[in-house]
C-alpha positions, 0 to 999 in steps of 0.5 A: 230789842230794847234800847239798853241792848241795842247800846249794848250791843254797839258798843260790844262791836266797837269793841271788837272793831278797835281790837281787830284794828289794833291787832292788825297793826302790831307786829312782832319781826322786829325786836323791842329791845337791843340785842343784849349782845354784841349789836351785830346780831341779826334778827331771825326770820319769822316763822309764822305759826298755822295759827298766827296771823300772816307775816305783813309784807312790810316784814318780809325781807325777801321781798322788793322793797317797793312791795313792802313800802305800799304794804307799810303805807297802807296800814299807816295812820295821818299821824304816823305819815306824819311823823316819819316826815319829822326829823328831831334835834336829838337834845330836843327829845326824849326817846319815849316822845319818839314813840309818842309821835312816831318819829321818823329821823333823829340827828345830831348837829354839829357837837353833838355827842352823847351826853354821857361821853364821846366815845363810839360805844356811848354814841352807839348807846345813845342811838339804840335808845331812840331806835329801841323807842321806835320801835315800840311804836304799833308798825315798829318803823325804825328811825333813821339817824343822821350827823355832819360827818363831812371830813370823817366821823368829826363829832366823834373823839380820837376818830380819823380826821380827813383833811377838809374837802378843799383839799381833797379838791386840790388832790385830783385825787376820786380814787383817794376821796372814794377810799376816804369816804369808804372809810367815814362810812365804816366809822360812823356805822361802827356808832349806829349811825346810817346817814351822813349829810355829806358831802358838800357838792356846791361850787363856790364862786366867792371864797369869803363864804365860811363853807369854802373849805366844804366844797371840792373846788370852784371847777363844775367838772371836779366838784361833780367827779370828787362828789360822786367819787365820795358818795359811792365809797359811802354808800358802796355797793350794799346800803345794808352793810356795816361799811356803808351809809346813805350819803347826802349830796348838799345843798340843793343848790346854788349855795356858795354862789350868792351876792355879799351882803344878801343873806338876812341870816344873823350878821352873815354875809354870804351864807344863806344868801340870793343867788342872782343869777340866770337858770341857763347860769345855774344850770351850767354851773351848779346843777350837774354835781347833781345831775351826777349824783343823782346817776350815781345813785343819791337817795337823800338830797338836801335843800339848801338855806340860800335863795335864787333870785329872791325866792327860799331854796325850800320853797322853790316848786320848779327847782325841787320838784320839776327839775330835780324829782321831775327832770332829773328823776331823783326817787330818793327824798328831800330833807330841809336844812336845819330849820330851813323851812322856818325862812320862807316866811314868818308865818309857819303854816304858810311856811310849812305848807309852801315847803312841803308842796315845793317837795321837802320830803322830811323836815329837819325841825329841828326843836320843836317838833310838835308845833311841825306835827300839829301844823302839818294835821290842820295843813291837811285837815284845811286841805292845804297839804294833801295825803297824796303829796304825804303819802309821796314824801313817806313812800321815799323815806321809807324806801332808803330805810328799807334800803338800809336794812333797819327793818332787819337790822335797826340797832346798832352793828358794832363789828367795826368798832375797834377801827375807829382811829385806826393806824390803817385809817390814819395812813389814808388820812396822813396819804391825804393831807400828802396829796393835798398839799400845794407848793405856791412858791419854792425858791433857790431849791428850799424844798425838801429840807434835808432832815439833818438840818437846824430849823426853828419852828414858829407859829402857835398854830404849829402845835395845835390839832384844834387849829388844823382840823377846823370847823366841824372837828367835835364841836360845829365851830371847831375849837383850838387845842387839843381836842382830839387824837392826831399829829401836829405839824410841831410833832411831825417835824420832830418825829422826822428830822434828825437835825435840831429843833427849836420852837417859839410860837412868838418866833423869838429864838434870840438865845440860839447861836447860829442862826437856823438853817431852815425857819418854819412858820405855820399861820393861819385861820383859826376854827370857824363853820358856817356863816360864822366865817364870812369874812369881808377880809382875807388878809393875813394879820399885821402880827403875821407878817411881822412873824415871817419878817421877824423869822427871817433874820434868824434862819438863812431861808424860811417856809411858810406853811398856810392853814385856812379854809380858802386861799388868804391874801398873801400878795405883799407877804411872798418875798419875806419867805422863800417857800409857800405852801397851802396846807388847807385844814389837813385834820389830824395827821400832820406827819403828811406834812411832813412827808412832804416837807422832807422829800419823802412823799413830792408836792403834786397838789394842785390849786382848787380855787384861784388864788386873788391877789387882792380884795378887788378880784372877789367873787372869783373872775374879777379884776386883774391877773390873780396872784396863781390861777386855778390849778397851780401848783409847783413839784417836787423831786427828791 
């Protein structure tokens, strides 16, 4: 044979060897494109022809899903694994990159809507279009989409706010957080998306952190029942169906328990801090939430940004893998935080390579996520990171993938679309904010009010759905105004009462004769989320007080309602009003405060912290008597 034939012939077999190989990996079950219908087609089932090649058995769905993720793993590129470890800030990429890089996960943060608009039907757009470039990959692996949709779908427009998760902490109520989270879940799956990171099982023990109102309670026992209790109304009883998400018990641990002033984060003060404490502490205080939800069922954790006792949450080996993959026997898999890896040290690879062998199964880059890609290649070509741990972190996310039936049914399932802010979906919610309420202090019998009487209302906060849904309410930091659908406690009061009244934000009702029977003042906390509500002070403001004082003179007895995200400091402040009551951050139905307000629902809302009569008794269990302890919380009879 010459030579020019044998060359010949050696490229003529890599030709036909590439093409074996490609055909191999280009299945055809799922569809390219989305349904040019209602998104609530199913794709049919494949009926092979005598001539086809046989279906993979990563398309069969009758199959259990662990047979066909190590048929998808096996037939699965370095680059491919890789990429479904990646998890994209949906403004940092385009959809034809998902295809590119085989990307495995999209979110959206907090304000995240699309960019054409925020309504469900754009949302669902938005999500079909990176699922629909996933898809146009060789092994067509669908992403997985995720939002922080902690009290309802937040980031949505006019969808049902829940009142945050200190109150629901305060209601005592599984049965109700159960329903509410059945209820997130139908309205998120209604856009298209089948991950929520929610819900937040931490158990504060320092409310001057900006995520208190996040957690339950500082009580081990009640965050563990309210988590579990939101979780399996999230995920029911089928992942598969279009009422059901894959919930994200958080953050993998310990956070809400660190010292002030050790976070290095920006000019945060606790969030992303150290957690000084002992593992017996730990152990006792803060892993049986996640003892709990992983025998509920958790298939998505994630890590948290804080420390324990100087070392990265997502770089800690023994609290990752062998306590809660080994001890604990969580199956499902580990996402970072946003950009949470980044933390551990300033230098990447290092970083990368030490979260990745702690155990984070997908990394929430969140930007650039070809600098992560590329990192991960030389961490294995270096033999840093093996393909077995890789091939570990795939197998799990592809599990809770097949779990969610995107093999079968990626794109967006729109049937529930029409009860996104729903009137049934908001009288659970307006229920609730009801049950959430806590009556601090309610002399003389001031409450209920009677519903023929002269009230003055003030307090710009009274007349402001931004205000009382908080942080996490369209955008990340919340915002003041009128930035969604929902009732404002002014509205309710007046849609309630049958008597006059008045409202002046500043409390000036000098031109009224005679003085009110009843003076409302609604004061607060305004919108905050994250580190960015650390607060060294949680005293109410001088204009405040001079508020309630200013009220007094102009009605025979007055009602102070609080809306904050932890109790404030209002020691000095009780006498000026006759009635007290801790509202939270109730979300968009004020008419439940009202309800209350009038008698028609009674107070039973019960104190999910302990409320300090001072600075000096922070973190909690510190100093003297607080001004009411844990789990008071007065009644009401009609």
């Amino acid at each position: 044979m010459t030579a020019d034939r044998r060359l010949h012939m050696i490229i003529l077999g890599m030709i036909l060897l590439f093409t074996a190989v490609a055909c191999q990996q280009q299945p055809t079950a799922i569809p390219t494109s989305p349904p040019a219908t209602a998104a609530t087609e199913v794709a049919p089932a494949i009926e092979p022809s005598p001539t086809a090649e046989p279906v993979p058995a990563y398309l069969n769905p009758t199959l259990p899903a662990a047979e066909r993720v190590e048929d998808l793993l096996g037939r699965m590129t370095l680059a491919e694994k890789i990429g479904q470890m990646t998890l994209v800030e949906k403004n940092s990429i385009l959809p034809t990159a998902v295809t590119d890089y085989f990307i495995g996960g999209i979110l959206s943060g907090g304000g995240g809507y699309p960019h054409t608009g925020n309504t469900p039907e754009q949302w669902a757009e938005m999500v079909n279009s990176y699922q629909e470039a996933a898809l146009g990959t060789p092994l067509a692996i669908p992403i997985i989409y995720g939002v922080d949709a902690v009290h309802g779908h937040n980031n949505l427009k006019n969808a049902t706010i829940f009142p945050h998760n200190i109150g629901l902490g305060a209601s005592r109520n599984p049965e109700l957080v159960q329903q509410i989270g059945h209820i997130t879940a139908i309205e998120t799956r209604a856009t298209g998306i089948p991950w929520n990171y929610a819900p937040v099982i931490a158990v504060p023990q320092d409310i001057r952190w900006g995520r208190t109102y996040e957690a339950y309670s500082e009580n081990t026992a009640l965050v563990s029942e309210l988590g579990v209790a939101f979780m399996q109304g999230s995920q029911g009883e089928d992942l598969g169906a279009a009422t059901a998400v894959l919930a994200t018990p958080k953050h993998y641990i310990g956070d809400g328990g660190t010292v002030w002033g050790s976070s290095t984060t920006q000019d945060y003060m606790l969030d992303q801090g150290d957690m000084q404490v002992d593992e017996a502490t730990l152990r006792a205080l803060y892993l049986p939430p996640y003892e709990a939800a992983i025998d509920a069922g958790a298939q998505s954790i994630m890590v948290s940004f804080s420390s324990w006792n100087g070392t990265k949450m997502h770089g800690q080996q023994y609290l990752l893998m062998d306590v809660l993959k080994g001890e604990l026997g969580f199956a499902g898999f580990l996402v970072s935080d946003w950009q949470g890896i980044d933390q551990i040290t300033p230098n990447y690879y290092e970083a990368v390579v030490i979260s990745v062998n702690a155990g984070v199964d997908m990394n929430m880059v969140p930007y650039d996520y070809l600098r992560f890609i590329n990192t991960m290649l030389t961490a294995v070509e270096n033999g840093d990171i093996t393909e077995a741990r890789i091939d570990d972190a795939v197998r799990r996310i592809l599990t809770a993938k097949f779990n969610l039936g995107l093999f079968e049914n990626p794109y967006a399932d729109t049937t529930n679309i029409g009860l996104i802010g729903s009137a049934e979906h908001r009288a659970l919610a307006r229920e609730a904010v009801s049950q959430s309420l806590v009556l601090l202090q309610n002399e003389t019998g001031t409450l209920p009010l009677s519903k023929d009487a002269r009230i003055f209302v003030a307090g710009a906060f009274a007349d402001d759905i931004g205000v009382q849904s908080g942080g996490w309410t369209i955008e990340w930091q919340g915002k003041p105004g009128n930035i969604t659908e929902g009732t404002t406690i002014l509205e309710a009061i007046g849609a309630t009462a049958t008597g006059e009244v008045q409202f002046n934000k500043f409390g000036r009702f000098d031109s009224f004769d005679p003085p009110a029977d009843v003076g409302i003042v609604v004061l607060g906390e305004l919108p905050y989320a994250e580190g960015w509500g650390d607060a060294a002070d949680l005293s109410l403001s001088d204009s405040d007080v001079e508020l309630i004082r200013r009220m007094g003179e102009q009605a025979d007895k007055v009602v102070v309602i609080l809306l904050s995200g932890r109790p404030l400091l209002i020691t000095d402040a009780l006498p000026l009003a006759e009635a007290w009551i801790a509202a939270w951050l109730p979300g968009t139905e004020g008419q439940g405060i009202a309800d209350n307000l009038f008698g028609d629902h009674l107070f039973t809302g019960q104190l999910p912290y302990t409320w300090p009569a001072s600075m000096e008794q922070l973190p909690l269990g510190a100093g003297d008597e607080p001004l009411f302890p844990f789990g008071y919380g007065l009644t009401t009879e009609n």
